[in-house]
ROBA-676456 format. One line per 3 residues: number of its first residue (from 0); their letters; for each residue x negated, y negated, z of N, C-alpha, C. Coordinates in Angstrom, 3 decimals, decimal comma, padded with zeros to 6 digits. Layout:
% ROBA-676456
NUM = A = X/Y/Z/X/Y/Z/X/Y/Z ~ ...
This chain:
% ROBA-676456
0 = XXX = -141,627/-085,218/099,234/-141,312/-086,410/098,477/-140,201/-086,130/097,461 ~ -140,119/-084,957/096,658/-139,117/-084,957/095,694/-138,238/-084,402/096,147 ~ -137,957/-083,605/097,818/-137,333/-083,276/098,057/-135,930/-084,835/098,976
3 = XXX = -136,786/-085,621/099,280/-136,249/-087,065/099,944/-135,742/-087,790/098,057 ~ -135,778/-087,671/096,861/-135,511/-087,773/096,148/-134,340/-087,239/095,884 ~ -134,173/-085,857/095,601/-133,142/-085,432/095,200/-131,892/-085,304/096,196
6 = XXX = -132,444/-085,729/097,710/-130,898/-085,894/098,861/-130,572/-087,599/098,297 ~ -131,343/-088,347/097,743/-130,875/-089,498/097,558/-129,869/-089,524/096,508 ~ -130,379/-088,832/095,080/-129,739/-088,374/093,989/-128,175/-087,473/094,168
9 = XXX = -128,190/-086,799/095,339/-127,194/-086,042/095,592/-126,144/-086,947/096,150 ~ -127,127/-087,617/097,321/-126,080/-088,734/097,699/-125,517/-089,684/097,549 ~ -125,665/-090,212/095,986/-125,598/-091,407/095,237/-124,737/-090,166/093,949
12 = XXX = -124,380/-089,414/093,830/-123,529/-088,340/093,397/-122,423/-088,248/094,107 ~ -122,173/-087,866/095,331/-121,217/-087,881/095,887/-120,195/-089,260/096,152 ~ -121,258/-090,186/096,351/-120,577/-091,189/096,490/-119,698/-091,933/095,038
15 = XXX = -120,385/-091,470/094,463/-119,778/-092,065/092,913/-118,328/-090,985/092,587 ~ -118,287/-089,528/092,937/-117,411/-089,063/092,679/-116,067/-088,985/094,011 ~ -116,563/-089,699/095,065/-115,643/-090,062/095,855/-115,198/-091,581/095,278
18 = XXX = -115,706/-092,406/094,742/-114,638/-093,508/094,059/-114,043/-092,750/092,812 ~ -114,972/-092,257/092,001/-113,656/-091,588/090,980/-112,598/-090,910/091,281 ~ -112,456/-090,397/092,474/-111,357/-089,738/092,485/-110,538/-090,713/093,314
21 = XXX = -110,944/-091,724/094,442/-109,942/-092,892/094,834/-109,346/-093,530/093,584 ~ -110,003/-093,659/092,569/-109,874/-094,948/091,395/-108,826/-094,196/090,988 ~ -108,517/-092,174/090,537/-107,759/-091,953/089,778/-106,226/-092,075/090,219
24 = XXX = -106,408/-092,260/091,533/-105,172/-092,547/092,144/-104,441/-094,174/091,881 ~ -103,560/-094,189/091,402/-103,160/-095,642/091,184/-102,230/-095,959/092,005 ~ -102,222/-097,247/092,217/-101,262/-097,849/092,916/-099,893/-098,541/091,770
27 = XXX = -098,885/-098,622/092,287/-097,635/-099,605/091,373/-096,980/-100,575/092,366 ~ -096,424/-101,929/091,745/-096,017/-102,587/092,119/-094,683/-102,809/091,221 ~ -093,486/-102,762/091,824/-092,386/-102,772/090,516/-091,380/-104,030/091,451
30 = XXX = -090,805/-104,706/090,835/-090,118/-105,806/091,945/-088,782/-106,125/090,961 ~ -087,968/-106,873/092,064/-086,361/-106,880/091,573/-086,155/-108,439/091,730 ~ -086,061/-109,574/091,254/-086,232/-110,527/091,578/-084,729/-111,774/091,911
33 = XXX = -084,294/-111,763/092,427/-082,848/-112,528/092,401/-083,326/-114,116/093,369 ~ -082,298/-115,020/092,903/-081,886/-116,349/093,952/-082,605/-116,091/095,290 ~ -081,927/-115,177/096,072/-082,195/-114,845/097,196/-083,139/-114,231/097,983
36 = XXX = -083,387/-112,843/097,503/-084,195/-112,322/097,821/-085,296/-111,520/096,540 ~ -086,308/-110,991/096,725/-086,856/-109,972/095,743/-087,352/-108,729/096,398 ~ -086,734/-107,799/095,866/-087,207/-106,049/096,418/-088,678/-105,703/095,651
39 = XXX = -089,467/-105,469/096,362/-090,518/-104,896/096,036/-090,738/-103,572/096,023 ~ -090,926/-102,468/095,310/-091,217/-101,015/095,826/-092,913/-100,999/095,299 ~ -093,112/-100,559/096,377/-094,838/-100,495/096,543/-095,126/-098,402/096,470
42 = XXX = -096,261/-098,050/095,626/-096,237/-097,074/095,757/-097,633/-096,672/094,778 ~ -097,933/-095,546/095,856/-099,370/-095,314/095,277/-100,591/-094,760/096,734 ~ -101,995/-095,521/096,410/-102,578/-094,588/097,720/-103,264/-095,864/097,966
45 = XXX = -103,219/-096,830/098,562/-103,526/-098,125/098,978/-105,061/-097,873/099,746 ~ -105,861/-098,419/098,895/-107,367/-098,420/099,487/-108,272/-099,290/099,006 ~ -109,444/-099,885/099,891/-110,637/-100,915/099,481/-110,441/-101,026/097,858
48 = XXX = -110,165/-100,402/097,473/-110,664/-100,300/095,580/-110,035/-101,452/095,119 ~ -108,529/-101,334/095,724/-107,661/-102,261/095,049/-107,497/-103,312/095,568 ~ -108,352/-103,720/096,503/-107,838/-105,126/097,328/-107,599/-105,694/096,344
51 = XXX = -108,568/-106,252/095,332/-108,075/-107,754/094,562/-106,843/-107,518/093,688 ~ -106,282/-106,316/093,692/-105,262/-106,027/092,966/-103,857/-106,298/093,613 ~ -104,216/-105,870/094,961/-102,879/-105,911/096,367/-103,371/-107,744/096,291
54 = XXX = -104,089/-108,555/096,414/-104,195/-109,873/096,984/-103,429/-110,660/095,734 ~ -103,885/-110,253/094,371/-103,120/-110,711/092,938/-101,720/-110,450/093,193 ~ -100,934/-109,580/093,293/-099,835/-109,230/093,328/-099,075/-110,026/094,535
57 = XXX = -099,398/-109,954/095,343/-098,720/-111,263/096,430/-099,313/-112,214/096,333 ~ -099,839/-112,832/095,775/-100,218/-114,141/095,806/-099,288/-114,882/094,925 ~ -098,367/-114,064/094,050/-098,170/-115,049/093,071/-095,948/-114,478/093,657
60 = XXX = -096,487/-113,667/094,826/-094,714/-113,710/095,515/-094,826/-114,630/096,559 ~ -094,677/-116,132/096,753/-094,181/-116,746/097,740/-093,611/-118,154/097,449 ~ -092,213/-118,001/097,070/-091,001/-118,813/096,869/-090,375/-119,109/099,171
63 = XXX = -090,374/-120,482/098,767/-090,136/-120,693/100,141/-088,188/-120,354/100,338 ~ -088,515/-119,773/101,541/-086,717/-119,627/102,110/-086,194/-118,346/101,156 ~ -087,163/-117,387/101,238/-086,522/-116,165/100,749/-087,016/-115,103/101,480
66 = XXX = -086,322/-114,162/100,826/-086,157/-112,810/101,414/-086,955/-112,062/100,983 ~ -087,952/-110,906/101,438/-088,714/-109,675/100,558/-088,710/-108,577/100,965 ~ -087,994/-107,976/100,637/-087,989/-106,735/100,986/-088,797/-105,557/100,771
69 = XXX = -090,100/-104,486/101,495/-091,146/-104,550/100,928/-090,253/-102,964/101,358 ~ -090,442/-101,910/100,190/-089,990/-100,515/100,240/-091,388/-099,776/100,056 ~ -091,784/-099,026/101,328/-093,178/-098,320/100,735/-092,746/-096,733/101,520
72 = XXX = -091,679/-096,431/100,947/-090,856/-095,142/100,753/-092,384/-094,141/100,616 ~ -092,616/-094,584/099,075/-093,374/-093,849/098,035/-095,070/-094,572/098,401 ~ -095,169/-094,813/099,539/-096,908/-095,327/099,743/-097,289/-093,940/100,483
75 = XXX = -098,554/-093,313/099,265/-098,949/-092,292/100,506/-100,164/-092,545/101,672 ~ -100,978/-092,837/101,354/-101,487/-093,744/102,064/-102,116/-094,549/102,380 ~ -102,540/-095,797/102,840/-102,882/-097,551/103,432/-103,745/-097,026/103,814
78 = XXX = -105,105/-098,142/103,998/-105,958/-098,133/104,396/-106,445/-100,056/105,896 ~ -106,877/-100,322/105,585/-106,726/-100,967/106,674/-107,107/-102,745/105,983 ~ -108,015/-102,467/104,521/-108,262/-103,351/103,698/-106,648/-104,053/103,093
81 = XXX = -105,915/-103,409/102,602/-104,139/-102,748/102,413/-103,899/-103,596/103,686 ~ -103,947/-103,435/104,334/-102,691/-103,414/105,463/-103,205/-105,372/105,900 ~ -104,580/-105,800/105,531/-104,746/-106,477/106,371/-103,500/-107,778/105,002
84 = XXX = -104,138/-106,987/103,964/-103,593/-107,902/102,714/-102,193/-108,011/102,906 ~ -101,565/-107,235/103,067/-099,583/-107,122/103,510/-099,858/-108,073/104,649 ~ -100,775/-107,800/105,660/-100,575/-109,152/106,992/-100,538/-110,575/106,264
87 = XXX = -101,469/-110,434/105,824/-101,102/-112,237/105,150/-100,339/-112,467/104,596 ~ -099,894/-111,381/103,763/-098,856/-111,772/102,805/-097,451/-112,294/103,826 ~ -097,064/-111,766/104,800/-096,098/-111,504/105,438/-096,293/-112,873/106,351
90 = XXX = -097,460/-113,491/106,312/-097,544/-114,598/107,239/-097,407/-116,180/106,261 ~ -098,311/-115,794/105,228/-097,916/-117,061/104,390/-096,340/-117,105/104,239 ~ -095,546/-116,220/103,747/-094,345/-115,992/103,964/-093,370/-116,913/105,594
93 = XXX = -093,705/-116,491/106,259/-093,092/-117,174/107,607/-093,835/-118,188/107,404 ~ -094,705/-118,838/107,372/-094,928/-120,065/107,177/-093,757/-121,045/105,912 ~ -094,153/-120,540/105,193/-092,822/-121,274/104,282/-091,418/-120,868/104,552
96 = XXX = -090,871/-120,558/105,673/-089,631/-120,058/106,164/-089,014/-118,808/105,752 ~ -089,758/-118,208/104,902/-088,910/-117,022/104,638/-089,083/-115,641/105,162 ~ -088,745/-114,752/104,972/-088,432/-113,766/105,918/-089,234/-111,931/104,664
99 = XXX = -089,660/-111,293/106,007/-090,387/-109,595/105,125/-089,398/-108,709/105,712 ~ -088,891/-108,217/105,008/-088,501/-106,459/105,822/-089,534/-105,310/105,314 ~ -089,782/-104,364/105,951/-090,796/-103,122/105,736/-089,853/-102,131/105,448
102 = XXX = -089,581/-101,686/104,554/-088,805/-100,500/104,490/-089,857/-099,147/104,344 ~ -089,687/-098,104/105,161/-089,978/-096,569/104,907/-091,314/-096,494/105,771 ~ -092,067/-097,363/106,982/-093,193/-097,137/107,793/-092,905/-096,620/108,873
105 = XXX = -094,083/-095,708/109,288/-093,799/-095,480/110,819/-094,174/-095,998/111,568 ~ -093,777/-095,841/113,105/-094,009/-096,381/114,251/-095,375/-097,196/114,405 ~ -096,241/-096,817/113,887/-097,410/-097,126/114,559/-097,828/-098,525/113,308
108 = XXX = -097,348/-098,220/111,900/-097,379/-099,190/111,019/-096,338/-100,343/111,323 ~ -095,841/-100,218/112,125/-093,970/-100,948/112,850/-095,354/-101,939/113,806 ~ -095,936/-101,474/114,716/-096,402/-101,640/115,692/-097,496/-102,961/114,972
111 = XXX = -098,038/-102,719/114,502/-098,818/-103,415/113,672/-098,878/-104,724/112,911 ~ -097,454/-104,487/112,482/-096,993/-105,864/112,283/-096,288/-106,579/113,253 ~ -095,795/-106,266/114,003/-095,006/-106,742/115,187/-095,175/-106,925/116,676
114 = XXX = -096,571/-106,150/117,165/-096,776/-106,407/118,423/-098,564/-107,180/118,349 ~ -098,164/-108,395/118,416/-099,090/-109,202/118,672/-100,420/-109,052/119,600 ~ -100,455/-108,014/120,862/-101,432/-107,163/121,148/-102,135/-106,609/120,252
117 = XXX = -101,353/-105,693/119,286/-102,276/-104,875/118,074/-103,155/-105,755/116,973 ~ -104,468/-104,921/117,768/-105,948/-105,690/117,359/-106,413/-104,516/115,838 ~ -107,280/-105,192/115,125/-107,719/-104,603/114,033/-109,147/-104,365/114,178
């Protein structure tokens, strides 16, 4: 019995110091804003923690008939909570006519946004 205790205690330990150390990682959002278009540089370690933080931050970028240029040079790494939030963002966007570029992803993050096969 106190031994089914203390794996619970251990494991309710671990789990708490696996969000502290996601949490100490921060994410930034820094943006360039003109007429035309706005540059975004995204950078940080994109995970569940921060959804409402990634959903705040684009929610309040969508000016119709513009440009965004999203630079995630400096993203080390997305998680799939992340990625689904950039999908919408990138779709409310084409809905009001305007246009995303992805700057600094690889292939398989390319793939993701662009081949309509790729399931989540």
């Amino acid at each position: 019995m106190v031994s089914v205790y203390i794996n619970g205690l251990l494991f309710l330990l671990v789990i708490l110091l696996f969000i502290f150390v996601l949490r100490r990682r921060n994410i930034k959002f820094e943006y360039k804003e003109t007429e035309k278009f706005t540059i975004i540089n995204l950078s940080g370690d994109f995970n569940f923690l921060y959804t409402d933080k990634i959903y705040t931050f684009f929610k309040n970028m969508s000016k119709e008939n513009h440009l965004y240029i999203i630079k995630m040079h400096d993203v080390k790494s997305i998680d799939i909570t992340a990625l689904k939030e950039l999908r919408h963002f990138i779709e409310r966007i084409k809905l009001k006519n305007g246009e995303v570029m992805l700057m600094g992803i690889n292939k398989q993050m390319h793939n993701i946004f662009t081949d309509p096969s790729e399931t989540w």
